[in-house]
TORRO-513253 format. One record per residue (C-alpha): residue number from 1; x, y, z. Coordinates in Angstrom, 2 decimals. Each point is the difference from the previous one (the first is absolute). Layout:
% TORRO-513253
<r nr="NUM" px="X" py="Y" pz="Z"/>
...
This chain:
% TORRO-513253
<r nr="1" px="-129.50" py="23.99" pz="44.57"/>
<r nr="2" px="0.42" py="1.44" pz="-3.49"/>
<r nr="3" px="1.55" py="-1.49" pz="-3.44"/>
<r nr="4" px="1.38" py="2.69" pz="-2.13"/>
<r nr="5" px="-0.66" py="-0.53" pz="-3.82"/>
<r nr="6" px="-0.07" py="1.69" pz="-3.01"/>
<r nr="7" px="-1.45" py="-0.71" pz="-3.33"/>
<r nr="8" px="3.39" py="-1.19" pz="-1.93"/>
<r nr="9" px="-0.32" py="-2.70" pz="2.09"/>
<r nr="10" px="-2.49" py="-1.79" pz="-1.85"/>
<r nr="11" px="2.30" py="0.59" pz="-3.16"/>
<r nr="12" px="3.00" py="0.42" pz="-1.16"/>
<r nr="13" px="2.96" py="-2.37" pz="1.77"/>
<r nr="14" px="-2.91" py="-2.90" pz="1.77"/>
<r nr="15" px="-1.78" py="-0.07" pz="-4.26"/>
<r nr="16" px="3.73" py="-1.06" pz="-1.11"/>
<r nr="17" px="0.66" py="-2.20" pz="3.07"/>
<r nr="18" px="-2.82" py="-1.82" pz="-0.27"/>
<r nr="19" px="0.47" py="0.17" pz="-3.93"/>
<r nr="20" px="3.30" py="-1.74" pz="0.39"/>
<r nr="21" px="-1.20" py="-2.56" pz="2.71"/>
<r nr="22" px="-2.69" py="-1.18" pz="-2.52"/>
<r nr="23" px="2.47" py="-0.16" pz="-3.11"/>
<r nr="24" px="2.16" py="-2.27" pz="2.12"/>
<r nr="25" px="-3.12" py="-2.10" pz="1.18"/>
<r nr="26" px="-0.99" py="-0.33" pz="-3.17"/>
<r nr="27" px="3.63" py="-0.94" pz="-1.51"/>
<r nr="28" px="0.20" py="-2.22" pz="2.91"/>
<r nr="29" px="-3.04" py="-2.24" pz="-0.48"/>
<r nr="30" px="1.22" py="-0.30" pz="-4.34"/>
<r nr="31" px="3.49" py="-0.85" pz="1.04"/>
<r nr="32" px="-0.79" py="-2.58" pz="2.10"/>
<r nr="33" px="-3.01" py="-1.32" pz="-1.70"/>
<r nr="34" px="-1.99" py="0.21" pz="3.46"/>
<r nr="35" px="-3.89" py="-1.08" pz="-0.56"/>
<r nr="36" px="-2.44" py="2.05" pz="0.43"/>
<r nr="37" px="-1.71" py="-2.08" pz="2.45"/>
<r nr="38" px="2.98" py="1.05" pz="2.83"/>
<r nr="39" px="0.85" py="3.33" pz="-1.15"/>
<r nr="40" px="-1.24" py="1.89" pz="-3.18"/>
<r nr="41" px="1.49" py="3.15" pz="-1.94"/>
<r nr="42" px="-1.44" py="3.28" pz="0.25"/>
<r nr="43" px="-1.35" py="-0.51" pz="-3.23"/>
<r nr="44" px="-1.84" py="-2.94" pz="0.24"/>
<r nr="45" px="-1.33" py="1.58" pz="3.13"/>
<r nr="46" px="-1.17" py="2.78" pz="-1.76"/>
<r nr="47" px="-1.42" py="-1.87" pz="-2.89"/>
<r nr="48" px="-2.05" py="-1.85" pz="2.95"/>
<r nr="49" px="-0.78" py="3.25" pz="1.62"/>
<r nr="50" px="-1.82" py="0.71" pz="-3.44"/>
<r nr="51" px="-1.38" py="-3.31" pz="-0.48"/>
<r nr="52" px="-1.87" py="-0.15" pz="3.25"/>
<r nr="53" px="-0.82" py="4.28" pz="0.51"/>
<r nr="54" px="-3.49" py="-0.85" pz="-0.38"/>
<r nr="55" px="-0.11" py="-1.95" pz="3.67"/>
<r nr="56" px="2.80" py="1.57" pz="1.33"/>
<r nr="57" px="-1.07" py="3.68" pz="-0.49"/>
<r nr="58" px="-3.22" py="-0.78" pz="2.12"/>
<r nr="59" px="1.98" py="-1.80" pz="2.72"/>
<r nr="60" px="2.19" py="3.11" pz="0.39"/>
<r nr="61" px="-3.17" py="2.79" pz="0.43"/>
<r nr="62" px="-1.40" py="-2.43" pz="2.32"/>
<r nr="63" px="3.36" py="-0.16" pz="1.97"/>
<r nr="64" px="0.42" py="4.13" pz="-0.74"/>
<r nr="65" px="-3.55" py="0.60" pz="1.75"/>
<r nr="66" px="0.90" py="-2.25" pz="3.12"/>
<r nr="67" px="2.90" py="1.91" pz="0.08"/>
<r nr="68" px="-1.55" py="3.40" pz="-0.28"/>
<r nr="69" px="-2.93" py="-0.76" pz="2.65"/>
<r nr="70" px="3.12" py="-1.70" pz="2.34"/>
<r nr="71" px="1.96" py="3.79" pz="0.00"/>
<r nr="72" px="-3.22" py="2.04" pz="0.21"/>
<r nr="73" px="-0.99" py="-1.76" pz="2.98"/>
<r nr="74" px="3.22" py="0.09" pz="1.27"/>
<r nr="75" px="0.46" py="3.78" pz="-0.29"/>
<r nr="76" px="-3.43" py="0.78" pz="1.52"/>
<r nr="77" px="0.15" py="-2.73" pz="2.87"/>
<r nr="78" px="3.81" py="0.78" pz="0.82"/>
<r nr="79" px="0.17" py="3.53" pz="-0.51"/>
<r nr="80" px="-2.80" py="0.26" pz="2.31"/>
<r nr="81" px="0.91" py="-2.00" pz="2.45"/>
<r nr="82" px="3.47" py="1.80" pz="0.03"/>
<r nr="83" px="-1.88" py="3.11" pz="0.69"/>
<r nr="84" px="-1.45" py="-1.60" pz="3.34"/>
<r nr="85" px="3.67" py="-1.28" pz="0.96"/>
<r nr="86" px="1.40" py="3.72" pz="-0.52"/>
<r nr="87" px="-2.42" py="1.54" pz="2.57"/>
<r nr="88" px="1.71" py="-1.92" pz="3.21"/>
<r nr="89" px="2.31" py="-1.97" pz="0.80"/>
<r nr="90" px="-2.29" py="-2.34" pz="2.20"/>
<r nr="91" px="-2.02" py="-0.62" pz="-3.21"/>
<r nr="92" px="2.92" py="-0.84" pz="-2.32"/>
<r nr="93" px="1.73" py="-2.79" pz="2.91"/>
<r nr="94" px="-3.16" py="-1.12" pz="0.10"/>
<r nr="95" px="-1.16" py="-0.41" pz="-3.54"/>
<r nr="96" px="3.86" py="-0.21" pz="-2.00"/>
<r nr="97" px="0.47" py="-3.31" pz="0.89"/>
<r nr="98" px="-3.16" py="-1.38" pz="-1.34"/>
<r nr="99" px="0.97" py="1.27" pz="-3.40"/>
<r nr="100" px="3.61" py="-1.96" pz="0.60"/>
<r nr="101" px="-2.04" py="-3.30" pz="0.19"/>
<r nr="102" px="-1.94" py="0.36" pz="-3.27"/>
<r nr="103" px="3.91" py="1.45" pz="-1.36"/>
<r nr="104" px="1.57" py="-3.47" pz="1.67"/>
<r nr="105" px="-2.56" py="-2.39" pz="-0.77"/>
<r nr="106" px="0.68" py="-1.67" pz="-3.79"/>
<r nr="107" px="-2.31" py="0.37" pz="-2.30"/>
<r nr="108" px="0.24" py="-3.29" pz="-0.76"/>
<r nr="109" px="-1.60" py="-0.99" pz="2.73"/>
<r nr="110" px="-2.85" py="2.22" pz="-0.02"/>
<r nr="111" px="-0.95" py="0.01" pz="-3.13"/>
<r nr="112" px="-1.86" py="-3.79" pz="0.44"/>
<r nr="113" px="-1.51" py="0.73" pz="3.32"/>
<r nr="114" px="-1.62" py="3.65" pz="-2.34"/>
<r nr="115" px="-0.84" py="-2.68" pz="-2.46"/>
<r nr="116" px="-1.91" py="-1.91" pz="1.98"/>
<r nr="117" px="-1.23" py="2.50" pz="1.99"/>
<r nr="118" px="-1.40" py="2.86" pz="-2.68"/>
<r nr="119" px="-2.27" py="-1.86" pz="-2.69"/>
<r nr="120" px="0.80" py="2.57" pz="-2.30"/>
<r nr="121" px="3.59" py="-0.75" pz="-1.15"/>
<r nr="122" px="0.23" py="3.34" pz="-1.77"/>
<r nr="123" px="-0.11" py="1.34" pz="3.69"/>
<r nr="124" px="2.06" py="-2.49" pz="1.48"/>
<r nr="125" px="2.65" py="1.04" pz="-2.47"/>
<r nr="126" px="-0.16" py="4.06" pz="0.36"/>
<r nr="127" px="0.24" py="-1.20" pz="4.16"/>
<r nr="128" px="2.54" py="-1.65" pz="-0.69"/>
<r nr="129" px="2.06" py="2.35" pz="-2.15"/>
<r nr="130" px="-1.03" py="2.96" pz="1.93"/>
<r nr="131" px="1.39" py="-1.89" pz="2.89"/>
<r nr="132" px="3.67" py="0.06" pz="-1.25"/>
<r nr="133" px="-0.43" py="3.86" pz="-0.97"/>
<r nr="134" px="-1.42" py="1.26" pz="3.11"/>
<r nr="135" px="3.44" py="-0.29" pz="2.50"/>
<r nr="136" px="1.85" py="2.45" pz="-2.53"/>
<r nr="137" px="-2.97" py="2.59" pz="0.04"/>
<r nr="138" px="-0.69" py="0.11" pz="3.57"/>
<r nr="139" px="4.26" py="0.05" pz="1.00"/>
<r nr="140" px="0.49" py="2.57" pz="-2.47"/>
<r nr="141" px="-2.37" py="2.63" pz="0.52"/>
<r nr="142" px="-0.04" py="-0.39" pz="3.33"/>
<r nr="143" px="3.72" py="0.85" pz="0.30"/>
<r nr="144" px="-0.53" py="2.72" pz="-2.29"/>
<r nr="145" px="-2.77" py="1.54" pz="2.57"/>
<r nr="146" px="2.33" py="-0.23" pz="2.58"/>
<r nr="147" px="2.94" py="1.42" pz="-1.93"/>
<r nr="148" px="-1.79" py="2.91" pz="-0.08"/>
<r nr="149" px="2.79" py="3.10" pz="1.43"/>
<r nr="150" px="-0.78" py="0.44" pz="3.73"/>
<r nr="151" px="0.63" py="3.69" pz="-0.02"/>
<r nr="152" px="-2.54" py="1.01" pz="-2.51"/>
<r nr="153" px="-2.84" py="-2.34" pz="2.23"/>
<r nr="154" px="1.13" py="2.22" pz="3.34"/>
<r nr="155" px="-0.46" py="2.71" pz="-2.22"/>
<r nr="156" px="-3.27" py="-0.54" pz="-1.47"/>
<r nr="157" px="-1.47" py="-0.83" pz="3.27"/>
<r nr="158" px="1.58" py="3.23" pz="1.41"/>
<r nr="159" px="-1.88" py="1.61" pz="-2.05"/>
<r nr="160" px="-3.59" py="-1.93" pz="0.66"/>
<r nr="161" px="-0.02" py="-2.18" pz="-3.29"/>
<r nr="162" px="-2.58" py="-2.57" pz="0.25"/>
<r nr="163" px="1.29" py="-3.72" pz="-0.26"/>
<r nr="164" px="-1.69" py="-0.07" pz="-3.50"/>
<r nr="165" px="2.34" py="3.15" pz="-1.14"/>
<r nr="166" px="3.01" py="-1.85" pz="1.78"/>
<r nr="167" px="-1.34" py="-3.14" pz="-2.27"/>
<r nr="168" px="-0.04" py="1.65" pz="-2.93"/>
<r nr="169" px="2.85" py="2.65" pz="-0.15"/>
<r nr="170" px="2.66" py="-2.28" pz="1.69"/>
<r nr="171" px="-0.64" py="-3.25" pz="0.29"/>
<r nr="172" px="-0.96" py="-1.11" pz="-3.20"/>
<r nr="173" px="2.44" py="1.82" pz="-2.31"/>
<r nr="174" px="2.30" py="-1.60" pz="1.94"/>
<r nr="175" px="-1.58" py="-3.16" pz="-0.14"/>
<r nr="176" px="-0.66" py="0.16" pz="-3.85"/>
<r nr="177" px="3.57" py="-1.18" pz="-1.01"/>
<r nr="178" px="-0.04" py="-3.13" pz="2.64"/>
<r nr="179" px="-3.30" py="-1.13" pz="-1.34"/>
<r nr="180" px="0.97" py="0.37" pz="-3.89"/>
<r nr="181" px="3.20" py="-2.38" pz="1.07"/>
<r nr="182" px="-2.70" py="-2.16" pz="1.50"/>
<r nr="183" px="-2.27" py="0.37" pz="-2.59"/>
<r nr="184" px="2.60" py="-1.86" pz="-2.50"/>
<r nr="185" px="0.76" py="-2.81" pz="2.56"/>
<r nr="186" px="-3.36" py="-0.63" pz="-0.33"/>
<r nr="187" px="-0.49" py="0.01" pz="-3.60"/>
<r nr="188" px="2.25" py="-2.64" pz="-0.65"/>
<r nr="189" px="-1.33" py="-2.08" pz="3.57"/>
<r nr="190" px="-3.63" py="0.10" pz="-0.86"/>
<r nr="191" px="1.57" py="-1.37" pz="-3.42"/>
<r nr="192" px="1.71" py="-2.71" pz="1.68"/>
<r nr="193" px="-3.03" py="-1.11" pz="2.26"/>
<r nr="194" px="-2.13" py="0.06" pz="-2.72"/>
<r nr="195" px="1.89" py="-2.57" pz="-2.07"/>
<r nr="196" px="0.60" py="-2.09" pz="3.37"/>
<r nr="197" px="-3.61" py="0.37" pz="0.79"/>
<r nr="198" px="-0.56" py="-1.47" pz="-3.59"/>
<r nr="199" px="2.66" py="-2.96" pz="-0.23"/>
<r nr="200" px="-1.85" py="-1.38" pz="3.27"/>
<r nr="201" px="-3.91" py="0.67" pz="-1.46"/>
<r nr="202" px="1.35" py="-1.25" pz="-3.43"/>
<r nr="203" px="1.19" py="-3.52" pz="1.99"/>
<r nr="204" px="-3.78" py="-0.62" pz="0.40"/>
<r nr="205" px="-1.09" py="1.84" pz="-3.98"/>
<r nr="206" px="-1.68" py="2.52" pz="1.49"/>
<r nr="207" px="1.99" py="3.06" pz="-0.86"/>
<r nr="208" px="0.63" py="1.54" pz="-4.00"/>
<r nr="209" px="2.80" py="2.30" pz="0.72"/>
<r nr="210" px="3.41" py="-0.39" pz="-1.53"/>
<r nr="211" px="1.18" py="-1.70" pz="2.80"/>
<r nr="212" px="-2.38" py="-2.70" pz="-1.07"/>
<r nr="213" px="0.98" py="-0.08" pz="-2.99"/>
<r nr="214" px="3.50" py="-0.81" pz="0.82"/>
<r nr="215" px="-1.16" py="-2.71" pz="2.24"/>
<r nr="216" px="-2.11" py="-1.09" pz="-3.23"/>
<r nr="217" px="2.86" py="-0.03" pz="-2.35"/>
<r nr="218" px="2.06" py="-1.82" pz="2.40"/>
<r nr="219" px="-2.60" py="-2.76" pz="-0.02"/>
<r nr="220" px="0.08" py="-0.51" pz="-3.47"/>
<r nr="221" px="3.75" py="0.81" pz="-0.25"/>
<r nr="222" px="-0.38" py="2.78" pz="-2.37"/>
<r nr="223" px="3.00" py="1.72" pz="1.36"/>
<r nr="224" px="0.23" py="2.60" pz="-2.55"/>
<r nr="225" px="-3.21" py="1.41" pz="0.90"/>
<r nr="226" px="1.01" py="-0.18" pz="4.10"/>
<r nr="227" px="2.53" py="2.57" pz="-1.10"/>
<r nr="228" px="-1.71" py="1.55" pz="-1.19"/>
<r nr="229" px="-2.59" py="0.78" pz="2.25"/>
<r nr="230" px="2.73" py="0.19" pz="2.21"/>
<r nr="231" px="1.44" py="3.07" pz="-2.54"/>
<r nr="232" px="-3.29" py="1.32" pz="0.30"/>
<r nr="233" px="0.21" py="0.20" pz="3.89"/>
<r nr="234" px="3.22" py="1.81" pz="-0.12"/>
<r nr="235" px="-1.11" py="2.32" pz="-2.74"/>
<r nr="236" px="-2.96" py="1.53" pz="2.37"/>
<r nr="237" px="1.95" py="0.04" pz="2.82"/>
<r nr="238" px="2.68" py="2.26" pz="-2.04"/>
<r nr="239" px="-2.67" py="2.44" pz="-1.13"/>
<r nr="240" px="-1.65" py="0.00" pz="3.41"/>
<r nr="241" px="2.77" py="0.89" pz="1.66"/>
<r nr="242" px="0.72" py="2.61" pz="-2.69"/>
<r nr="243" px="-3.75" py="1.29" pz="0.41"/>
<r nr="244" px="0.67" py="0.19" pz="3.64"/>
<r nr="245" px="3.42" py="1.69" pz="-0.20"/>
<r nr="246" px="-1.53" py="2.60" pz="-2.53"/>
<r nr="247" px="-2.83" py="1.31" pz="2.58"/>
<r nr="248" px="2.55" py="0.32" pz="2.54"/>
<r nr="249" px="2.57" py="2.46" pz="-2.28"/>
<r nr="250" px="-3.17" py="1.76" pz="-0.98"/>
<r nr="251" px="-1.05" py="0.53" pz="3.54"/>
<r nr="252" px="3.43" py="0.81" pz="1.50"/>
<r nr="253" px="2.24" py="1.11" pz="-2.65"/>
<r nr="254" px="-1.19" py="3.63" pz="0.33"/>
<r nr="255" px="1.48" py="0.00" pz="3.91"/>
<r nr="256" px="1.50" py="-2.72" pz="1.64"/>
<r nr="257" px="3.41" py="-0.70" pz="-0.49"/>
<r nr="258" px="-0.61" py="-4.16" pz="-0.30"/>
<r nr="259" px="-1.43" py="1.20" pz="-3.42"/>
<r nr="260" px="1.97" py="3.30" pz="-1.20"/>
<r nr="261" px="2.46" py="-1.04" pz="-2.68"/>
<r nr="262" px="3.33" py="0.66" pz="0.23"/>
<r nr="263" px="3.14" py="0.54" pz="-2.21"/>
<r nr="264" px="1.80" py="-3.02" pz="-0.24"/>
């Protein structure tokens, strides 16, 4: 499965979209007088954003590096083990549908039982997050191995390639594309479980990420500053995605078609 995207759409139309949607938010909450204790403007959400960068900046590295060990993890366990489910058909009946039960189990749910489990709770949460990411990685790529054009395997073995040169030449060029669509799924899940992993250590004040912080402001019902964190969130899972989207036009762009631009 691959999402085709270009650069102009991080800019252009979605910047005055969302331009517009906060003008009217902001318009909105004067008109109608609405505190800021239920909903506050963009402004006063950015004037808290500033006010409280000092704690929230840290909160969002920390949540940043969860994420970032989550998708490594993810890429090296589930590209791996998609490797192992390309080379038979026994091995991937037998092994797929242990990856659907970590891909069907909530995170929710986990994420306690990791808590409890793992004494260090920075662990618990990269499990936790790489957890959600790893279904993507490992569906993916291994479709992309076995996408691979049937004709140019009979050939290669015709000709006495060894299953490394089939690997290598066939397989994973073809494979590339499915994983990049993977890898971006994955971006934004290990994002997601990381933040979920958080709200349920943060319950117990045992987490600093910004998902803790939300829970924090919540307590003290400093709702400007929930949003935010909450703004914050969004914000790196925007450039993430953009990161994520830019290594896989500068890997493909030169010869797959998912990635060639065209007129119009």
């Amino acid at each position: 499965m691959t999402l085709r995207i270009g650069w102009s759409t991080m800019g252009g139309p979605p910047l005055v979209v969302v331009g517009l949607f906060l003008a009217a938010w902001e318009a909105l909450v004067r008109w109608r007088q609405i505190p800021e204790y239920i909903l506050p403007g963009p402004l006063r959400i950015a004037a808290a954003l500033g006010e409280s960068w000092p704690t929230l900046f840290p909160s969002l590295l920390f949540t940043l590096a969860v994420t970032g060990q989550a998708l490594l993890a993810a890429v090296v366990l589930g590209g791996g083990l998609a490797v192992l489910l390309a080379q038979s058909r026994w091995i991937e009946r037998s092994f797929f549908p242990l990856a659907v039960v970590l891909q069907v189990t909530p995170i929710v749910a986990i994420a306690p039982l990791l808590l409890i489990w793992v004494r260090d709770v920075r662990l618990a949460l990269v499990l936790c997050a790489g957890i959600a990411a790893f279904f993507p990685m490992v569906a993916n790529t291994t479709l992309g191995l076995n996408s691979a054009d049937h004709h140019l395997l009979d050939l290669l073995r015709l000709y006495g390639a060894s299953r490394w040169q089939v690997f290598r030449r066939v397989r994973l060029p073809a494979a590339l594309p499915y994983f990049l669509g993977g890898l971006r799924i994955s971006g934004g899940l290990a994002l997601i479980g990381a933040v979920v992993a958080e709200l349920v250590a943060g319950s117990g004040g045992t987490a600093s990420g910004l998902a803790w912080r939300i829970l924090e402001s919540g307590y003290n019902l400093e709702i400007p500053r929930m949003f935010a964190a909450l703004a914050l969130l969004s914000a790196a899972g925007v450039l993430l995605w953009a990161a994520l989207s830019g290594l896989t036009w500068l890997l493909l762009h030169r010869w797959h078609e998912s990635a060639v631009r065209r007129e119009g």
